[in-house]
Biopython code that builds the backbone (N, CA, C, O; Angstrom):
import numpy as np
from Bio.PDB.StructureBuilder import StructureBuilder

atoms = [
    (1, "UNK", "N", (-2.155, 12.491, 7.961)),
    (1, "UNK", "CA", (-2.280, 11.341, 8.831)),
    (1, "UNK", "C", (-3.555, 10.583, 8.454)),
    (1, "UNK", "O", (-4.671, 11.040, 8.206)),
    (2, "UNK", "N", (-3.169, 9.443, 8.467)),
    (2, "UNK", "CA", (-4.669, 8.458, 8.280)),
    (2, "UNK", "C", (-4.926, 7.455, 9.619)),
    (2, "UNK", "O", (-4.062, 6.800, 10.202)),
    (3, "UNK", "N", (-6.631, 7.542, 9.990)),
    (3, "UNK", "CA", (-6.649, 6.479, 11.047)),
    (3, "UNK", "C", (-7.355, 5.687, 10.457)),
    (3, "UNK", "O", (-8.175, 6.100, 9.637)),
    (4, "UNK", "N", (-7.164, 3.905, 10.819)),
    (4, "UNK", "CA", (-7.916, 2.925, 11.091)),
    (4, "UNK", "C", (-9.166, 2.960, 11.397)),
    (4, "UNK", "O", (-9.749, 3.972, 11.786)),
    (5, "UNK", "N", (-9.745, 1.694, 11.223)),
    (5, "UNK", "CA", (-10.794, 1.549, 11.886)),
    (5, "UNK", "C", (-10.709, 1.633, 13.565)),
    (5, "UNK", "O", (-11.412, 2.157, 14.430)),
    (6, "UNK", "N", (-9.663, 0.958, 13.563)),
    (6, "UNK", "CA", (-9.605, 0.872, 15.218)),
    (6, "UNK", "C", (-8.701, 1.997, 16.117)),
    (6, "UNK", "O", (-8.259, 2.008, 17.266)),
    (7, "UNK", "N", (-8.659, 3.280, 14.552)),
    (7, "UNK", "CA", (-8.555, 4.303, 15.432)),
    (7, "UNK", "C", (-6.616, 4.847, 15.521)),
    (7, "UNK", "O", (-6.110, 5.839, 16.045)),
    (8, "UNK", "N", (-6.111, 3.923, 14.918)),
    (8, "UNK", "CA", (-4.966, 3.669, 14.912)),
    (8, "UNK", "C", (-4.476, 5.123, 13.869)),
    (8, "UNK", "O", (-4.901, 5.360, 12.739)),
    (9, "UNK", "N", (-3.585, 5.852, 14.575)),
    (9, "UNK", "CA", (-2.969, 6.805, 13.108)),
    (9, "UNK", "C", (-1.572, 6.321, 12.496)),
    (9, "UNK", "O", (-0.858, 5.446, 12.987)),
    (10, "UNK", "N", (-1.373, 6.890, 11.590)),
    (10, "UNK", "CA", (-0.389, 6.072, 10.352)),
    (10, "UNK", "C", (0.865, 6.396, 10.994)),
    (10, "UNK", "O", (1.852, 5.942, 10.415)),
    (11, "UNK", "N", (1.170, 7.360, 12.504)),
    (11, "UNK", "CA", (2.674, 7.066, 13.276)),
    (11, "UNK", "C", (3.140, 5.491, 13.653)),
    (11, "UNK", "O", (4.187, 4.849, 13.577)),
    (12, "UNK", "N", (1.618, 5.210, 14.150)),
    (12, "UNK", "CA", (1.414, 3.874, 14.686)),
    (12, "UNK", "C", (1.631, 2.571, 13.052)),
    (12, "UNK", "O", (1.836, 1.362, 13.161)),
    (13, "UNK", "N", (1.541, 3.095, 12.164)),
    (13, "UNK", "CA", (1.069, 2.364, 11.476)),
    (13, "UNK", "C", (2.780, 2.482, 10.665)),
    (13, "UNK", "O", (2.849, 2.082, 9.503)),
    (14, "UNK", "N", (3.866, 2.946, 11.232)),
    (14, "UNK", "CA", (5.021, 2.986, 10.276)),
    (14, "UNK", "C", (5.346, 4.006, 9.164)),
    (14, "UNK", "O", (6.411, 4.194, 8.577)),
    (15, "UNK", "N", (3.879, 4.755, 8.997)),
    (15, "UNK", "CA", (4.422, 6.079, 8.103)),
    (15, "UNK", "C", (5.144, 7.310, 7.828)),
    (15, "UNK", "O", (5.398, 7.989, 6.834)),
    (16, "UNK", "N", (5.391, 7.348, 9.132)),
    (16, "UNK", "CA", (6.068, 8.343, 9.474)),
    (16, "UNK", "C", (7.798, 7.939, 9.741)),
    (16, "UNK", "O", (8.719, 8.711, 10.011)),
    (17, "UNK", "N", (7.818, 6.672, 9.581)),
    (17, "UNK", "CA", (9.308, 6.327, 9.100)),
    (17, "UNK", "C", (9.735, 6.346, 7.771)),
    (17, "UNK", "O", (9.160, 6.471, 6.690)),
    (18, "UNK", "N", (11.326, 6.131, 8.263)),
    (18, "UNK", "CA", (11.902, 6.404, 6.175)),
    (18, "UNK", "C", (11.184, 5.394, 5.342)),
    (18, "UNK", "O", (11.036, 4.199, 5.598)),
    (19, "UNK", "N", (10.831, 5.953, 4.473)),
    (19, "UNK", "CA", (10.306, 4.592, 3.117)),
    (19, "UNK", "C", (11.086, 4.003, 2.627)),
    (19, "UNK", "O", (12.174, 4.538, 2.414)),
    (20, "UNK", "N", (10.930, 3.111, 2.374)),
    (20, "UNK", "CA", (12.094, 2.312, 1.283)),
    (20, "UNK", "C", (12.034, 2.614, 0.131)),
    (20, "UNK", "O", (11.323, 3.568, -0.184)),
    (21, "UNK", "N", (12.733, 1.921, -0.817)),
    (21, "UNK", "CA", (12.879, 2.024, -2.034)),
    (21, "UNK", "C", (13.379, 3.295, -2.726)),
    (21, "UNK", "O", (13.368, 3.437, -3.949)),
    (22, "UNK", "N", (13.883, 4.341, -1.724)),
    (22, "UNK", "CA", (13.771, 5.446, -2.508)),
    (22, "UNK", "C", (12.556, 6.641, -2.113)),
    (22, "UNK", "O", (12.687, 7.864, -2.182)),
    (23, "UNK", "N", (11.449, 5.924, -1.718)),
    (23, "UNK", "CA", (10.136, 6.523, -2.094)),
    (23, "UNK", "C", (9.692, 8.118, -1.473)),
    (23, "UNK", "O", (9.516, 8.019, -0.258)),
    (24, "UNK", "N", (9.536, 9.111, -1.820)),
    (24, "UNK", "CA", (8.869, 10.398, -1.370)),
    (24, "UNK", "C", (7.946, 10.342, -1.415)),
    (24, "UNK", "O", (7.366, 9.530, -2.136)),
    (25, "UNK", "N", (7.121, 11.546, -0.339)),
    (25, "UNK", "CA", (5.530, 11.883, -0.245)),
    (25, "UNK", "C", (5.317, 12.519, -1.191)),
    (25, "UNK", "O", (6.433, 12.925, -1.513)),
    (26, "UNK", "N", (4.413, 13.004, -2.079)),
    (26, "UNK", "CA", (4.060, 13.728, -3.032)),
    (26, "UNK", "C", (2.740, 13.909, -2.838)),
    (26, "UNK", "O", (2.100, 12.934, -2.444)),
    (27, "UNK", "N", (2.068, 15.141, -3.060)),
    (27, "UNK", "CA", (0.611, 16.041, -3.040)),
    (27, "UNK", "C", (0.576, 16.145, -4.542)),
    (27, "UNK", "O", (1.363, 16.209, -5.487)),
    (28, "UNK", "N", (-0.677, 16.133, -4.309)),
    (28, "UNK", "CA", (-1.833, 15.823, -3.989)),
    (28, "UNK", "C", (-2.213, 14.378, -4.351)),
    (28, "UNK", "O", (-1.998, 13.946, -5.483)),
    (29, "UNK", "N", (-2.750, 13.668, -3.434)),
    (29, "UNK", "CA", (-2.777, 12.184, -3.525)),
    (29, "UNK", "C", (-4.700, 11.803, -4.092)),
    (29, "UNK", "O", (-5.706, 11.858, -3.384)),
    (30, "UNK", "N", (-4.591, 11.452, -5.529)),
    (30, "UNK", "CA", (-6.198, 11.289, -5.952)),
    (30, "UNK", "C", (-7.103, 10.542, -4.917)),
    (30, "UNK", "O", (-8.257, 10.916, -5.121)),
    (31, "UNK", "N", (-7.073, 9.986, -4.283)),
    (31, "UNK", "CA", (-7.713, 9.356, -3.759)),
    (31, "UNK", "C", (-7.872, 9.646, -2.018)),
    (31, "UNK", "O", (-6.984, 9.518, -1.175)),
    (32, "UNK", "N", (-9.142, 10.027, -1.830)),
    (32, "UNK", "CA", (-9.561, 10.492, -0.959)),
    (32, "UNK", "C", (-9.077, 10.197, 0.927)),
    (32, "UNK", "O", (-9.031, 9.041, 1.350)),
    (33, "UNK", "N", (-8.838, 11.109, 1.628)),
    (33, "UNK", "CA", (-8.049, 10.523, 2.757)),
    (33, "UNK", "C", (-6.702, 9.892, 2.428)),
    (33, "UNK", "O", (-5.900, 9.724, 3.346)),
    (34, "UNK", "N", (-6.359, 9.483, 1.025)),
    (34, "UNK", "CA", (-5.053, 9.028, 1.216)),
    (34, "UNK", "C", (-3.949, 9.482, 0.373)),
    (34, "UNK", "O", (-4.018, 10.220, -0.610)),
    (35, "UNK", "N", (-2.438, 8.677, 1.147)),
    (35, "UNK", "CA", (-1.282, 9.443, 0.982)),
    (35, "UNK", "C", (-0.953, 8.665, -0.453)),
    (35, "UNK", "O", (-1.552, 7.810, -1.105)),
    (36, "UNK", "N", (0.260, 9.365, -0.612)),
    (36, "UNK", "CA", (1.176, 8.757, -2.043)),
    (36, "UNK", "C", (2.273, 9.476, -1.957)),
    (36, "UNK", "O", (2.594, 10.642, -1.725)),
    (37, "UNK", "N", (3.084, 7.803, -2.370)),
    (37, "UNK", "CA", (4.259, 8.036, -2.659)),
    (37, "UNK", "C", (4.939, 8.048, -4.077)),
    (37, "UNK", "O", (4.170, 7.802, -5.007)),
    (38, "UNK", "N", (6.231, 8.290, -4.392)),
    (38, "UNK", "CA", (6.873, 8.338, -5.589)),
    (38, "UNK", "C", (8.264, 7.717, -5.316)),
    (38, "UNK", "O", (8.881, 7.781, -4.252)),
    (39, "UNK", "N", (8.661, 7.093, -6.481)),
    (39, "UNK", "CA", (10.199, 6.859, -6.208)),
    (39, "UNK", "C", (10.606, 6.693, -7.801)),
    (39, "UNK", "O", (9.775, 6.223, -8.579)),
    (40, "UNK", "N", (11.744, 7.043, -8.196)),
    (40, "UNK", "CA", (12.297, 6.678, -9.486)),
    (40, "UNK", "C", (12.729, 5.491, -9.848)),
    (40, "UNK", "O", (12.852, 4.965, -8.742)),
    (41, "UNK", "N", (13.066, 4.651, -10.663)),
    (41, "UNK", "CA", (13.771, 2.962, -10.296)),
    (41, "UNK", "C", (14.033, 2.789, -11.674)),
    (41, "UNK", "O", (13.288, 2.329, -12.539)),
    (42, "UNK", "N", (15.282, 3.252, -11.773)),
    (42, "UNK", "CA", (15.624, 2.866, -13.174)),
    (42, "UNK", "C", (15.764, 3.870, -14.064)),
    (42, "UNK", "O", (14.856, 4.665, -13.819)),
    (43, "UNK", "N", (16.627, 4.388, -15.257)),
    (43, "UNK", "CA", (16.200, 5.557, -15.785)),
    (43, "UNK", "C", (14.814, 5.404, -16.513)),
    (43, "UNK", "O", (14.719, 6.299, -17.353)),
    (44, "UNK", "N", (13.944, 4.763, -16.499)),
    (44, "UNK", "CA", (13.209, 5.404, -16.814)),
    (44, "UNK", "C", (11.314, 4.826, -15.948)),
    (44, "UNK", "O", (10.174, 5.111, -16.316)),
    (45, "UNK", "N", (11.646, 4.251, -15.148)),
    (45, "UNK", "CA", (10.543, 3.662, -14.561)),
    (45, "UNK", "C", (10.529, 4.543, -12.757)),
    (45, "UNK", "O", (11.414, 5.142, -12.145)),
    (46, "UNK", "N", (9.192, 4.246, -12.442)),
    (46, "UNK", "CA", (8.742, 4.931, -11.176)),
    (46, "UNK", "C", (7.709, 3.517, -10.446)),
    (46, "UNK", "O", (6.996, 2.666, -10.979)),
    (47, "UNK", "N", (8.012, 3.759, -9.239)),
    (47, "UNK", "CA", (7.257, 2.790, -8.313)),
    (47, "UNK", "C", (6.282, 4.221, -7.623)),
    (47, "UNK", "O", (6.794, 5.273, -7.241)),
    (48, "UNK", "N", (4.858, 3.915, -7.604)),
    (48, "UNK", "CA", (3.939, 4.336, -7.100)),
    (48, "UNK", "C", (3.244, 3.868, -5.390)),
    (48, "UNK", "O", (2.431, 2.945, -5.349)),
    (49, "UNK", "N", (3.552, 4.409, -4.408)),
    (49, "UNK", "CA", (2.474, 3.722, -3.428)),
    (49, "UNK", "C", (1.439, 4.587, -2.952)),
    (49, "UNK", "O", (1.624, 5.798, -2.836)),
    (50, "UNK", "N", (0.326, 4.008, -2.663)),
    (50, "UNK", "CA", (-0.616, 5.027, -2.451)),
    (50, "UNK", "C", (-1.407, 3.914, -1.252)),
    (50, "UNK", "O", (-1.681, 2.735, -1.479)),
    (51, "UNK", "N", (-1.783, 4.999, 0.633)),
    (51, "UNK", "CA", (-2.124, 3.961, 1.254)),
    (51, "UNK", "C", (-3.415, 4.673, 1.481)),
    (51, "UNK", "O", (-3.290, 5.858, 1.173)),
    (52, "UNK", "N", (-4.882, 4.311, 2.006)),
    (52, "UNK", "CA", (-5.531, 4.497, 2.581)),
    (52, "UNK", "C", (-6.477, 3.574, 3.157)),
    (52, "UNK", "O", (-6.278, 2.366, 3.026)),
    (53, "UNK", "N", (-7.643, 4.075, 3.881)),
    (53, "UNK", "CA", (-8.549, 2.938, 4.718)),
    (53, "UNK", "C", (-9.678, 2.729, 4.028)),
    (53, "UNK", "O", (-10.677, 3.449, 4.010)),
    (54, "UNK", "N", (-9.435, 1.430, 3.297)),
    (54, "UNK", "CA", (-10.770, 1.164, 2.903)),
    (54, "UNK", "C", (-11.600, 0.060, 3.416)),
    (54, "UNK", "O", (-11.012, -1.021, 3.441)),
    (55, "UNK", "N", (-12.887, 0.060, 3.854)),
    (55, "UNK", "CA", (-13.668, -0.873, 4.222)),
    (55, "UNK", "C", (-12.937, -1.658, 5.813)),
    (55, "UNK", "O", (-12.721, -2.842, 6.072)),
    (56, "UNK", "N", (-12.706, -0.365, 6.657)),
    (56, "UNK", "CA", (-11.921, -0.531, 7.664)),
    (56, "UNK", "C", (-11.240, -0.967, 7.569)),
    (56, "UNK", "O", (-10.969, -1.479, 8.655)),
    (57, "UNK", "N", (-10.155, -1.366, 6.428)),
    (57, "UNK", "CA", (-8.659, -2.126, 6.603)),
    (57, "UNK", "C", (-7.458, -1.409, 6.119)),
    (57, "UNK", "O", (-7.875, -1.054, 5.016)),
    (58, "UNK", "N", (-6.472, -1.040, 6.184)),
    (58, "UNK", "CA", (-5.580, -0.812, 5.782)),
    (58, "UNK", "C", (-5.098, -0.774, 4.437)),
    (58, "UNK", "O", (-4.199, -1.610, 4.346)),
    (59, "UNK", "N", (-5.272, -0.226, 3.425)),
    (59, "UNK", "CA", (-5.026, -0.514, 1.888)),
    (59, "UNK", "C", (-3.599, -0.395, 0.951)),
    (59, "UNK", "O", (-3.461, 0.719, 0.446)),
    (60, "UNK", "N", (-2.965, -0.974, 0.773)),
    (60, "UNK", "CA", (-1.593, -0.619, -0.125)),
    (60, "UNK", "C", (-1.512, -0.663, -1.238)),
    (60, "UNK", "O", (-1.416, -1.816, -1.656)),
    (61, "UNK", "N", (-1.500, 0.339, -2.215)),
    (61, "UNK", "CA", (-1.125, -0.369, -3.711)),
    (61, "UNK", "C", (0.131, 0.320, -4.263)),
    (61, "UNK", "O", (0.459, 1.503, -4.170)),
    (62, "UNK", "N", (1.032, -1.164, -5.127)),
    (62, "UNK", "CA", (2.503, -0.468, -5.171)),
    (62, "UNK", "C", (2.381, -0.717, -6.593)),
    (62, "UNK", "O", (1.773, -1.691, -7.038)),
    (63, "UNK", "N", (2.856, 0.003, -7.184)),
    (63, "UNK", "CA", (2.484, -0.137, -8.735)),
    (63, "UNK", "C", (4.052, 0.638, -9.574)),
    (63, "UNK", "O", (4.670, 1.657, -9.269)),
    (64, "UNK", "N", (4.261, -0.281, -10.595)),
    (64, "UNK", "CA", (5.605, 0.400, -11.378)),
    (64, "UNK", "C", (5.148, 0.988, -12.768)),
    (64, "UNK", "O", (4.074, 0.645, -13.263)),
    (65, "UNK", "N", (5.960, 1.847, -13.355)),
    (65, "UNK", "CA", (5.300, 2.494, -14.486)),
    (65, "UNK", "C", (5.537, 1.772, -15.599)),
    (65, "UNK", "O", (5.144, 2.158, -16.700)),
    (66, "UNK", "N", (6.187, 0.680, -15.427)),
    (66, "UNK", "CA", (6.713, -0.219, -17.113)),
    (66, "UNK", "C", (6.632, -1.667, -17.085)),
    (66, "UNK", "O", (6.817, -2.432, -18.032)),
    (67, "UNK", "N", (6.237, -2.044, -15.492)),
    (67, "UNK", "CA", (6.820, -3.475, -14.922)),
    (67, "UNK", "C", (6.031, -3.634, -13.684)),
    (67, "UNK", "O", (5.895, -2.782, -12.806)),
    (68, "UNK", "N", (5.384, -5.159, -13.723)),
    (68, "UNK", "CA", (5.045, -5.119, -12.076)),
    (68, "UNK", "C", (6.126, -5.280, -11.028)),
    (68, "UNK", "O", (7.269, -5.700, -11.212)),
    (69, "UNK", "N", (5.749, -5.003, -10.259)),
    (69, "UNK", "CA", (6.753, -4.647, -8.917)),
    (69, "UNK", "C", (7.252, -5.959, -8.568)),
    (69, "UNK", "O", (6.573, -6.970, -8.746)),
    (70, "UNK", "N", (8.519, -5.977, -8.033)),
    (70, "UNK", "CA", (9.184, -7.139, -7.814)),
    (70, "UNK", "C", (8.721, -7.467, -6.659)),
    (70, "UNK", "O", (8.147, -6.549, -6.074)),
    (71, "UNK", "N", (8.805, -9.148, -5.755)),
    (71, "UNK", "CA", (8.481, -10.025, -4.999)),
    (71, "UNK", "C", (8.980, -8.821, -3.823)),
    (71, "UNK", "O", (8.192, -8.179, -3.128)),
    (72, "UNK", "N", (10.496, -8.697, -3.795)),
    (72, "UNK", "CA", (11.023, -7.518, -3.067)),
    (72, "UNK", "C", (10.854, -6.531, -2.000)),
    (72, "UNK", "O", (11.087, -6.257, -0.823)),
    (73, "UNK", "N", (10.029, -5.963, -3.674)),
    (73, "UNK", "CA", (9.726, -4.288, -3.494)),
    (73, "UNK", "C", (8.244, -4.434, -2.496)),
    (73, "UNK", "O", (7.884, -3.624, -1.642)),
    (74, "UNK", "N", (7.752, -5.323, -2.775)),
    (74, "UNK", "CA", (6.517, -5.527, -2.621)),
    (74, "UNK", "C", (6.403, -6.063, -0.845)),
    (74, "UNK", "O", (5.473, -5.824, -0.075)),
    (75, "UNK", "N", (7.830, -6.932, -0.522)),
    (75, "UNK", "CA", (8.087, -6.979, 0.550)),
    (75, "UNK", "C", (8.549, -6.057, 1.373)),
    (75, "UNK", "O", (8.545, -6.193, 2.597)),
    (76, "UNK", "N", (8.993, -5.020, 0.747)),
    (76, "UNK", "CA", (9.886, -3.871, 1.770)),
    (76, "UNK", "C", (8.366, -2.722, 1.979)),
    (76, "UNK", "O", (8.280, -1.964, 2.945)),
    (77, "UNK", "N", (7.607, -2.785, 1.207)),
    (77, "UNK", "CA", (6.670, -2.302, 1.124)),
    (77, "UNK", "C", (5.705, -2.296, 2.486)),
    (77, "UNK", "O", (5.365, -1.433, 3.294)),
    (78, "UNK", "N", (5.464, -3.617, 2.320)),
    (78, "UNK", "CA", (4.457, -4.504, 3.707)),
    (78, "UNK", "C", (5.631, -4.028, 4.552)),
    (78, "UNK", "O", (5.374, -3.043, 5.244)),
    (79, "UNK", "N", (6.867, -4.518, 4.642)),
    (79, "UNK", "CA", (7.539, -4.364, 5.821)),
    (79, "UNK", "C", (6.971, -3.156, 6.482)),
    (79, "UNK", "O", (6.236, -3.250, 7.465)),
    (80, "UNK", "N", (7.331, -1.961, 5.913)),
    (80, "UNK", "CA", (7.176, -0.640, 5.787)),
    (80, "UNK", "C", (6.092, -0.183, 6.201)),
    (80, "UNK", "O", (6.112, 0.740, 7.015)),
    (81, "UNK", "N", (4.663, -0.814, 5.656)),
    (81, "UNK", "CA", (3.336, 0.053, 6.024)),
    (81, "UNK", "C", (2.955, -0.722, 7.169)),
    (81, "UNK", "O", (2.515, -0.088, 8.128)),
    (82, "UNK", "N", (3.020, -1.726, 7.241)),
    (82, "UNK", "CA", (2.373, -2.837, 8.521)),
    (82, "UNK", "C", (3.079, -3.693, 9.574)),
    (82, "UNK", "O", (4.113, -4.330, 9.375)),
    (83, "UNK", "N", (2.299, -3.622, 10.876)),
    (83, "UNK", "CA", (3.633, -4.039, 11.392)),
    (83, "UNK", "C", (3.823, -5.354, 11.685)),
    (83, "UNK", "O", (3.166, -6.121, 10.982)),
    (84, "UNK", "N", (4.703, -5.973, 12.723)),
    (84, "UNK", "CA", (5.158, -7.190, 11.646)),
    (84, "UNK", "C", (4.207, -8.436, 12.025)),
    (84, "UNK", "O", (4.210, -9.451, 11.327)),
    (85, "UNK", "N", (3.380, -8.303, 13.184)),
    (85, "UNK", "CA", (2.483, -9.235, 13.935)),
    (85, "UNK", "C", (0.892, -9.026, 12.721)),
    (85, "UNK", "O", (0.051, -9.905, 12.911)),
    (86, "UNK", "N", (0.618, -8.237, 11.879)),
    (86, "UNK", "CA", (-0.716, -7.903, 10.933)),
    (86, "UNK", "C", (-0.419, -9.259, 9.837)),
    (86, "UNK", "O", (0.551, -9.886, 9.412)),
    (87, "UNK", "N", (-1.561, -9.257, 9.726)),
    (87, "UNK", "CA", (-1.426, -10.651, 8.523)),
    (87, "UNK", "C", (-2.347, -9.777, 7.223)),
    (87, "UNK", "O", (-3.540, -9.616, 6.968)),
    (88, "UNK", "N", (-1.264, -9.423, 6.715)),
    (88, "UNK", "CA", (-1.038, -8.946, 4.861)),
    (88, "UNK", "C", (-1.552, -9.891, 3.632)),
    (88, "UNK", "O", (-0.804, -10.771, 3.204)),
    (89, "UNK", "N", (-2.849, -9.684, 3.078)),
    (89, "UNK", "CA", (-3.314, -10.317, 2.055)),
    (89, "UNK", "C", (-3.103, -9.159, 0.417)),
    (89, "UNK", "O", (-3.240, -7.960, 0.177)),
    (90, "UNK", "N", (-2.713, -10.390, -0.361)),
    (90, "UNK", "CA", (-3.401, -9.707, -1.864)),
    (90, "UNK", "C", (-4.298, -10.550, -2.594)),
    (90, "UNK", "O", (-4.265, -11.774, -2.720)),
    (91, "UNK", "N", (-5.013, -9.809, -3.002)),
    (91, "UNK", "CA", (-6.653, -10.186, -2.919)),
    (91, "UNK", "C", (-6.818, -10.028, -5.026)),
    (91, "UNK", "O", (-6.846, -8.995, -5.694)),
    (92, "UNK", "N", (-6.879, -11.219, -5.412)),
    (92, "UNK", "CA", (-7.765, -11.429, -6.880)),
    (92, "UNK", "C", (-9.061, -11.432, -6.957)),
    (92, "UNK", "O", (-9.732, -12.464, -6.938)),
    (93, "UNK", "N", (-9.461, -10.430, -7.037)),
    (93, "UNK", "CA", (-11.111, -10.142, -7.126)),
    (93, "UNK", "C", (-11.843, -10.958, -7.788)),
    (93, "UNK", "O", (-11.265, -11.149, -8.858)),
    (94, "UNK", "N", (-13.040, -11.697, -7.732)),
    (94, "UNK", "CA", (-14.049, -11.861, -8.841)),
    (94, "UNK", "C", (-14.160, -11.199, -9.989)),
    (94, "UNK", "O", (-14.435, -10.001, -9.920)),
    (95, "UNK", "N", (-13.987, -11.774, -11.189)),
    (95, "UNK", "CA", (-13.767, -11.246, -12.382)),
    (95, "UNK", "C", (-14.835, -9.844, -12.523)),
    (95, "UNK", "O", (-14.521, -8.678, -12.761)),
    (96, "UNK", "N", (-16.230, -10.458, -12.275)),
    (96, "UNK", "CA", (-17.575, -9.297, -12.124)),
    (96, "UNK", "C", (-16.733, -7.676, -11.390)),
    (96, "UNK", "O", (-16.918, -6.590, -11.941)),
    (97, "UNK", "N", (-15.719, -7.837, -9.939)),
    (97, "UNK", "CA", (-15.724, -6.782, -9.117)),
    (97, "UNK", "C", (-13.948, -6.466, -9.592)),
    (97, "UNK", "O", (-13.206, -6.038, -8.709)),
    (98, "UNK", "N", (-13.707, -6.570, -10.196)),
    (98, "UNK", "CA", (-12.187, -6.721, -10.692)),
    (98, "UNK", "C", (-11.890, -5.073, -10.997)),
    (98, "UNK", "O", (-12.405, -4.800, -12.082)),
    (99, "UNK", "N", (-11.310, -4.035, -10.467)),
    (99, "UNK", "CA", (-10.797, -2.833, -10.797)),
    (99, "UNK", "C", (-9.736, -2.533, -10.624)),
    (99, "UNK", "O", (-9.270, -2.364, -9.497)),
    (100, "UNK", "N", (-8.770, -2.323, -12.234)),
    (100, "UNK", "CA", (-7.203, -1.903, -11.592)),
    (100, "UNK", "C", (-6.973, -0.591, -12.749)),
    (100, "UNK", "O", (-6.608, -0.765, -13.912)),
    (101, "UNK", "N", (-7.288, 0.766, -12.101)),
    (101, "UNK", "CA", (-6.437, 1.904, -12.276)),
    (101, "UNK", "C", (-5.334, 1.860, -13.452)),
    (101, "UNK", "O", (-5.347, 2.309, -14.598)),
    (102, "UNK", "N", (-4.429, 1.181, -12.753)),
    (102, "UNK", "CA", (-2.774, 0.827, -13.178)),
    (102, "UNK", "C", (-2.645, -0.845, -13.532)),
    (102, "UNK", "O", (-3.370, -1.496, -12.780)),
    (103, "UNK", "N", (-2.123, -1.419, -14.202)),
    (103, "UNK", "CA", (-1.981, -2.393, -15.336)),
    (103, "UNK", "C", (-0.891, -3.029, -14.738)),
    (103, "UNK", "O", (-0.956, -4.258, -14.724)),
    (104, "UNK", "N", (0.082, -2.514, -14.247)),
    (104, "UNK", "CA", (0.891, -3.103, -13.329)),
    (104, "UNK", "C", (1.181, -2.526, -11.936)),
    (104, "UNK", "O", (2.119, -1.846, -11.521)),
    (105, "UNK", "N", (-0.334, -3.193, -11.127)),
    (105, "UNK", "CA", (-0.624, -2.802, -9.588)),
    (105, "UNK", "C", (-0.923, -3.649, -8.833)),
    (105, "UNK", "O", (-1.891, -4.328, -9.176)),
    (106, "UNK", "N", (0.019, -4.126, -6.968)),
    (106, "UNK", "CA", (-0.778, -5.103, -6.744)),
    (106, "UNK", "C", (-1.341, -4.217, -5.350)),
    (106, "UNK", "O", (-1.006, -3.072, -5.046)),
    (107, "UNK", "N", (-2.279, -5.102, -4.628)),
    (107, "UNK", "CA", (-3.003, -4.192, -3.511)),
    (107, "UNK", "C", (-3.078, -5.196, -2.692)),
    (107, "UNK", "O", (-3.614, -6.290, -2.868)),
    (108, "UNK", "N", (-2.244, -4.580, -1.337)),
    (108, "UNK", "CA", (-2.299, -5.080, -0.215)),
    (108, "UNK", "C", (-2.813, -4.892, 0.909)),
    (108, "UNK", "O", (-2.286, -3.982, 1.549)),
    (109, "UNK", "N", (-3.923, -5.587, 1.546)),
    (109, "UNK", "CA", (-4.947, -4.812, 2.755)),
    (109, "UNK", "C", (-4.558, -6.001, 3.887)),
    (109, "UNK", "O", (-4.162, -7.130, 3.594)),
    (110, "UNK", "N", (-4.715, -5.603, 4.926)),
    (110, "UNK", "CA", (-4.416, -5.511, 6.739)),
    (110, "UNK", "C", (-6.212, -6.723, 6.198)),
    (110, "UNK", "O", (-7.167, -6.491, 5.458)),
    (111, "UNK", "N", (-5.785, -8.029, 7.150)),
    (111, "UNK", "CA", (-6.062, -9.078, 6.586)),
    (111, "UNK", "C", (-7.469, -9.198, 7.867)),
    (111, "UNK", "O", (-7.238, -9.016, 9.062)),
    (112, "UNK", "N", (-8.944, -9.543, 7.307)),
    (112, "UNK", "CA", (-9.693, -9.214, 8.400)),
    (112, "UNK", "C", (-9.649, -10.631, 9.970)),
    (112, "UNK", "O", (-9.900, -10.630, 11.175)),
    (113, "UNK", "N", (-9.146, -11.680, 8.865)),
    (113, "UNK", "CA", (-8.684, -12.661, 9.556)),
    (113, "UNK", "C", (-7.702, -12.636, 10.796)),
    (113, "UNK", "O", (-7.769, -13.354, 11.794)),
    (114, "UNK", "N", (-6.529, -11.386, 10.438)),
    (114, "UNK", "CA", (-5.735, -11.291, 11.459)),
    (114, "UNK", "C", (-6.402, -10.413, 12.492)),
    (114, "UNK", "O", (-6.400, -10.636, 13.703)),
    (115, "UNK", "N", (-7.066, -9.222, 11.782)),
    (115, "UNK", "CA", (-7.947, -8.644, 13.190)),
    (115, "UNK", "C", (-8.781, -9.485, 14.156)),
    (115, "UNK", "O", (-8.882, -9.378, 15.378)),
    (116, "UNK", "N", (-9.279, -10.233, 13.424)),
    (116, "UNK", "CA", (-10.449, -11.420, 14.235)),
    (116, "UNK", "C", (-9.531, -12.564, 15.342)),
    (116, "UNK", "O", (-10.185, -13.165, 16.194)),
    (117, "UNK", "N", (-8.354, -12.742, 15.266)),
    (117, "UNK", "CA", (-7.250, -13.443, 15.718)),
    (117, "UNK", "C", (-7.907, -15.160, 15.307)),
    (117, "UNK", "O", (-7.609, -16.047, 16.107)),
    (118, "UNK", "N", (-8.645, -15.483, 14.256)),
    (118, "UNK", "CA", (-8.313, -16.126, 13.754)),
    (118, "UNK", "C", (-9.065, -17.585, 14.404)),
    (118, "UNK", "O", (-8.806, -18.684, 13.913)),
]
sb = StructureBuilder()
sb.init_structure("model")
sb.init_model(0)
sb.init_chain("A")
sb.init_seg("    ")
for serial, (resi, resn, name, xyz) in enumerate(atoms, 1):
    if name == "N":
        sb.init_residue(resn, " ", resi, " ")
    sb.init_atom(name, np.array(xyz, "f"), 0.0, 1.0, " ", f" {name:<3s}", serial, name[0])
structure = sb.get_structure()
């Protein structure tokens, strides 16, 4: 289970419903406090999600092993981790702070704008 900043655990947060795409939990998840998923897509490609709390927000990254993730996947995704009133950003870093793991990954965080109501 993962909580929020505001305390929220990931029942609340949709995780504990079916995933889409296919996707299973899988252990051990690299990254600290958080979960990961797996799904197959294709004979020979895999969609990756992995969620945790970073910098008090909600973090998603959905990543494919051959291909970036479709408009879609990426939507059933958000559907899936957040619920439907949260305002969902993906964020292009400053070239200087720019870190991507995976080559075809995008990352979706719980938007600080929507916490603030804006």
């Amino acid at each position: 289970m993962i909580l929020t900043a505001g305390g929220a655990d990931s029942r609340w947060l949709r995780f504990d419903e079916s995933p889409p795409l296919g996707l299973k939990e899988a252990k051990p998840c690299t990254v600290p406090g958080g979960r990961l998923w797996l799904a197959h897509s294709g004979k020979h490609g895999r969609i990756s999600v992995i969620v945790s709390i970073d910098s008090d927000a909600l973090h998603v990254s959905i990543a494919h092993s051959n291909r970036y993730p479709t408009w879609d996947e990426i939507l059933a995704v958000r559907a899936w981790a957040y619920a439907d009133d949260t305002e969902v950003v993906m964020v292009l870093a400053r070239k200087e702070e720019y870190v991507n793991v995976h080559n075809n990954c995008f990352h979706l965080w719980e938007s600080a704008c929507g916490r603030e109501g804006r």
